[in-house]
C-alpha positions as CSV (number, residue, x, y, z in Angstrom):
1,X,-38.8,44.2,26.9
2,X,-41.6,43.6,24.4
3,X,-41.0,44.2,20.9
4,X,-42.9,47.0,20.2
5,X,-40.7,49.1,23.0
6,X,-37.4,47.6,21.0
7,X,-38.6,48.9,17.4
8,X,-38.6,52.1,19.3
9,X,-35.1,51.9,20.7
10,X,-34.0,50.8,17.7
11,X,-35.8,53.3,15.1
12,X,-34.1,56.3,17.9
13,X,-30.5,54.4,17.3
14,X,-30.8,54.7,13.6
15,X,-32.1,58.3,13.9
16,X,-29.3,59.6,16.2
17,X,-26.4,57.6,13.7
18,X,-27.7,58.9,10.5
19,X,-28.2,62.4,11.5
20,X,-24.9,64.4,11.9
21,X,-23.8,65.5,15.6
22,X,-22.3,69.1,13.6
23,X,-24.6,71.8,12.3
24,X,-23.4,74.2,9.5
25,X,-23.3,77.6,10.6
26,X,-24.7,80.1,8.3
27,X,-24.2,83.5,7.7
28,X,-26.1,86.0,6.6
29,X,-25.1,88.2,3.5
30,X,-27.2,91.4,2.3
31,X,-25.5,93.3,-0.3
32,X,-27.2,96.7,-1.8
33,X,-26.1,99.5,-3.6
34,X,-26.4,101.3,-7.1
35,X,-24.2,102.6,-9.7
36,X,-23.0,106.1,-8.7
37,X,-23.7,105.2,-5.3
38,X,-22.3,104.1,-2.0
39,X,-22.5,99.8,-1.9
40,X,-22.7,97.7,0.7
41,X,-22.0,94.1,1.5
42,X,-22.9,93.4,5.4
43,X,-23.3,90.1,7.7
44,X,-24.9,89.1,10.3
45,X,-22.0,88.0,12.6
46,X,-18.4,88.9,11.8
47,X,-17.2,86.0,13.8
48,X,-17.6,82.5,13.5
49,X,-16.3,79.3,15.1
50,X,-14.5,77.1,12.3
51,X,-16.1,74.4,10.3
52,X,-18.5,74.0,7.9
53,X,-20.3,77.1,6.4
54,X,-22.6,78.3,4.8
55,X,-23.2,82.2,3.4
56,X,-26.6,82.9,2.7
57,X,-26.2,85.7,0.4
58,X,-28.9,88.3,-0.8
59,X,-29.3,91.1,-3.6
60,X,-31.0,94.4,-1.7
61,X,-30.5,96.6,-4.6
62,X,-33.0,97.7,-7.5
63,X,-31.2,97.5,-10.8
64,X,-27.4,96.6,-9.7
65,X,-26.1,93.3,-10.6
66,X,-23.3,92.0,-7.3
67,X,-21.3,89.1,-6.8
68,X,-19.5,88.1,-3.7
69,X,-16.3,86.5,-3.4
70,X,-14.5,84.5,-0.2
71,X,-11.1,85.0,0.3
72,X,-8.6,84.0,3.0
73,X,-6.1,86.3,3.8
74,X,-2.7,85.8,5.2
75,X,-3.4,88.3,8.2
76,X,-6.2,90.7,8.9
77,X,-4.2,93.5,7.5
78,X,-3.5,92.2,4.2
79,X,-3.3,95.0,1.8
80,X,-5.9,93.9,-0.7
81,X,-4.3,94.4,-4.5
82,X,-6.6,96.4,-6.9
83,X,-5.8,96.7,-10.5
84,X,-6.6,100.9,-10.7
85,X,-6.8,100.8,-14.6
86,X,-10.2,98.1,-14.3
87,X,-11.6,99.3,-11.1
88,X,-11.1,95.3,-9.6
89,X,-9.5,93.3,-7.5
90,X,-6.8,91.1,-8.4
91,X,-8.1,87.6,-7.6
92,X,-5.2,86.2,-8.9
93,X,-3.0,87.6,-6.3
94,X,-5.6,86.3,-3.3
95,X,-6.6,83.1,-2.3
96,X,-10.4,82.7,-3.2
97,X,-12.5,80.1,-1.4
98,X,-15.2,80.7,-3.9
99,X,-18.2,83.1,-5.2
100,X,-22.0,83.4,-5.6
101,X,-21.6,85.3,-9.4
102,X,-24.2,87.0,-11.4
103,X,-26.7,87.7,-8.6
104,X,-29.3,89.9,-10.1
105,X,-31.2,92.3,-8.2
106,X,-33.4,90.7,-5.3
107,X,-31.5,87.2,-5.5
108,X,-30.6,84.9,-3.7
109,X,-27.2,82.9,-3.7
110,X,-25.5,80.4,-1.6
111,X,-21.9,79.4,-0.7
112,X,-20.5,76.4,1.0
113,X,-17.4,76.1,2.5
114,X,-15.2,74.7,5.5
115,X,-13.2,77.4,6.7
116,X,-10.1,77.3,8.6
117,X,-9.5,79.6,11.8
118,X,-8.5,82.9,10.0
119,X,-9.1,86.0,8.6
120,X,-11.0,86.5,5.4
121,X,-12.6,89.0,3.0
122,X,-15.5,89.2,1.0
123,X,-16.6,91.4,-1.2
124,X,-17.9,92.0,-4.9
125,X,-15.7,92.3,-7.0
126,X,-17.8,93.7,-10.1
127,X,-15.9,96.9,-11.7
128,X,-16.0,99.4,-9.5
129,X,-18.2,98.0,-6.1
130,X,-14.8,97.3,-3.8
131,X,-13.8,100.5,-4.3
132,X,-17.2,102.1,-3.6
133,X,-17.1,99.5,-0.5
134,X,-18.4,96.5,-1.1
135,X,-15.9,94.2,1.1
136,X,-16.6,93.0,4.6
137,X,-14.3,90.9,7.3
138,X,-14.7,87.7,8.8
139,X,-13.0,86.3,11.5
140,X,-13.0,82.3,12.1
141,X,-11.8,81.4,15.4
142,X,-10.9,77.6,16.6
């Protein structure tokens, strides 16, 4: 084997270690709505396989600020605990996996996160845009 065609194999080697043999599946996020409105959070797939994640999350409204918050829930049918008095969800009360906060209208936010086979909630939790419906499920399967 002359040299030049074992530089090759070796460059490939080095390649295939470094890069990882697991991709990051992402999900889309678009969230819209305005005060007085009907909100939305949607995603592009409402099932995933578990592992590492990634949720691509987008602003669609005009002049709304949204936020969106991961949570796992114990089961699918988790009765979601909303203080009436401030329009909000109770995050102390749920187990958050984390947020994209502060997203101004057209932005653009990521999240990263390794999720467990489960079911989870997100949704924004700004006064007001749960109730109004900002929440979506997601299912993570093994």
């Amino acid at each position: 084997m002359n040299r030049y065609v074992r530089y090759v194999l070796a460059a490939s080697a080095a390649i295939a270690i470094a890069s990882p043999s697991w991709a990051a599946t992402t999900v889309k996020v678009i969230e819209g709505g305005e005060g007085g409105g009907p909100m939305t959070l949607t995603l592009d797939q409402t099932t995933i396989k578990a592992g590492e994640t990634i949720f691509a999350v987008h602003n669609d409204a005009m002049t709304e600020e949204h936020e969106m918050v991961l949570v796992k829930l114990k089961s699918p049918d988790q009765k979601i605990p909303v203080i009436a008095s401030r329009h909000r969800v109770d995050e102390k009360q749920l187990k958050s996996i984390g947020e994209v906060s502060d997203l101004k209208p057209g932005a653009d936010g990521e999240l990263k996160a390794k999720l467990a086979p489960g079911a989870y909630l997100l949704l924004c939790n700004i006064k007001g845009h749960y109730e109004a419906g900002m929440q979506a499920g997601l299912t993570v399967t093994k």
